[in-house]
C-alpha positions in Angstrom: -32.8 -39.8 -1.9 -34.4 -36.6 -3.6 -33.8 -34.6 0.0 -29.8 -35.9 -0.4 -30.1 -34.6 -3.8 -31.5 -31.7 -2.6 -29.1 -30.8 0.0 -25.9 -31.6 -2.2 -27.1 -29.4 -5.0 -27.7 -26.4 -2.0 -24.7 -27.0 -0.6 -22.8 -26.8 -4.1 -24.7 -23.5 -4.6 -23.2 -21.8 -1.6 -19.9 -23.5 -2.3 -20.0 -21.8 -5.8 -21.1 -18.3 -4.3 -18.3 -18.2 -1.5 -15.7 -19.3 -4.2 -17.1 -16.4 -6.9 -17.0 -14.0 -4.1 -13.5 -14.7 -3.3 -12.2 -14.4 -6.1 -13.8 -11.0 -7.3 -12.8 -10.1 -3.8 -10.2 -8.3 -5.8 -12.7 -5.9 -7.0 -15.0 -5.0 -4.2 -14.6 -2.5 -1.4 -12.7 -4.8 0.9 -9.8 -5.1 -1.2 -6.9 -2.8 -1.5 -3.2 -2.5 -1.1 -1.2 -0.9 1.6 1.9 1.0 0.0 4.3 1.0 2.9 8.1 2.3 3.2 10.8 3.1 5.6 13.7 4.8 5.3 16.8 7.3 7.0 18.0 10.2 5.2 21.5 11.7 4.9 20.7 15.0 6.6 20.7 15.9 10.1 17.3 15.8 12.0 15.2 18.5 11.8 17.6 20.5 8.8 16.5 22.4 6.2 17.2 20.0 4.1 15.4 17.3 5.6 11.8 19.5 5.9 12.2 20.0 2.3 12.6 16.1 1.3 9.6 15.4 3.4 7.3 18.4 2.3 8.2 16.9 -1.4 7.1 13.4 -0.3 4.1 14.8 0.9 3.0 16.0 -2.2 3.2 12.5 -3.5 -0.5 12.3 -1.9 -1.8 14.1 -4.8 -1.4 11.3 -7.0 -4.6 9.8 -8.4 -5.5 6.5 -6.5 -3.5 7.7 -3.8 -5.7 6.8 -0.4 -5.0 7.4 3.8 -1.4 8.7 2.4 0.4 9.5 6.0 4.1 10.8 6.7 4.9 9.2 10.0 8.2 9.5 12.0 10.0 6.8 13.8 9.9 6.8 17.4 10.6 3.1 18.7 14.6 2.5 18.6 14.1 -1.1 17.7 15.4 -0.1 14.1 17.8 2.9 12.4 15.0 4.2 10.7 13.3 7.4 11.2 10.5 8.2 8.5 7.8 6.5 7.1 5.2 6.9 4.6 2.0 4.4 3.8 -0.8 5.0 1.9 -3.9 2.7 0.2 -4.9 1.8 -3.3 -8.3 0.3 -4.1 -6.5 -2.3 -7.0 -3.3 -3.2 -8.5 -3.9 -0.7 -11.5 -4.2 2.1 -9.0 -0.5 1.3 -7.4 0.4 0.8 -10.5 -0.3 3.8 -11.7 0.9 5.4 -8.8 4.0 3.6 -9.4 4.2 4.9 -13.2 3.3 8.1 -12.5 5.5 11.3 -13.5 5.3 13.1 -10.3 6.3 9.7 -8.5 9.3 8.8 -11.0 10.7 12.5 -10.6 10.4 12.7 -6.9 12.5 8.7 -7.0 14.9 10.3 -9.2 15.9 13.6 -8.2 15.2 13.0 -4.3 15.0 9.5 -3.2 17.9 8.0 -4.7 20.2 11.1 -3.9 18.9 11.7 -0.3 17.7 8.5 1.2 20.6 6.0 2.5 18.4 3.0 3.5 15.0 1.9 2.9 12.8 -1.1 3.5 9.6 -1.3 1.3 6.4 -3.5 2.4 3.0 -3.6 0.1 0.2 -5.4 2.1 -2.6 -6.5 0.5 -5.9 -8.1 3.7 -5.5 -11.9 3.9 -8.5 -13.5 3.2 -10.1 -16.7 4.6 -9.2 -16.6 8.1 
């Protein structure tokens, strides 16, 4: 009986553990969020205008808790789109603050809403306890 005891309070340690761990998973290395979005612009592949809208978006990667920023472009035809950009945030206050941001809420007003015609926006976060 002492042994069953034994082995019932050892397992409920480890239970405990694995469910602390999970939960603070939020603040350890492992977690993060993937910022991800899609979108075709008005102008005419490869125009001035076009360069300039994606050097500006570029610049976005200067933002504090800004991580693995990338501008990608489109090459599968399996959608209209034709630019991407993705980038990582170690916690919900960093893309938050990303999302707050001056620089970020200029660049949506003055060049995303007048310049991009369609968008589709993803944020990923790892799924856990597979």
């Amino acid at each position: 009986m002492l042994r069953l005891i034994l082995l019932i309070s050892v397992f409920s340690f480890f239970v405990s553990i694995a469910s602390n761990a999970q939960q603070s998973g939020r603040q350890n290395k492992n977690y993060m969020i993937r910022h991800t979005v899609v979108f075709k612009l008005k102008h005419a592949r490869n125009s001035e205008e076009e360069k300039n809208f994606l050097a500006a978006a570029q610049k976005l990667a200067a933002i504090p808790g800004v991580k693995h920023f990338e501008c990608l472009q489109q090459v599968s035809k399996k959608n209209n789109y034709d630019f991407g950009l993705s980038m990582e945030f170690d916690s919900q206050k960093d893309y938050d603050g990303y999302s707050g941001h001056p620089d970020h809420t200029k660049f949506v007003q003055e060049l995303w809403m007048k310049e991009v015609v369609d968008f589709l926006e993803i944020d990923y976060e790892p799924l856990t306890g597979i």
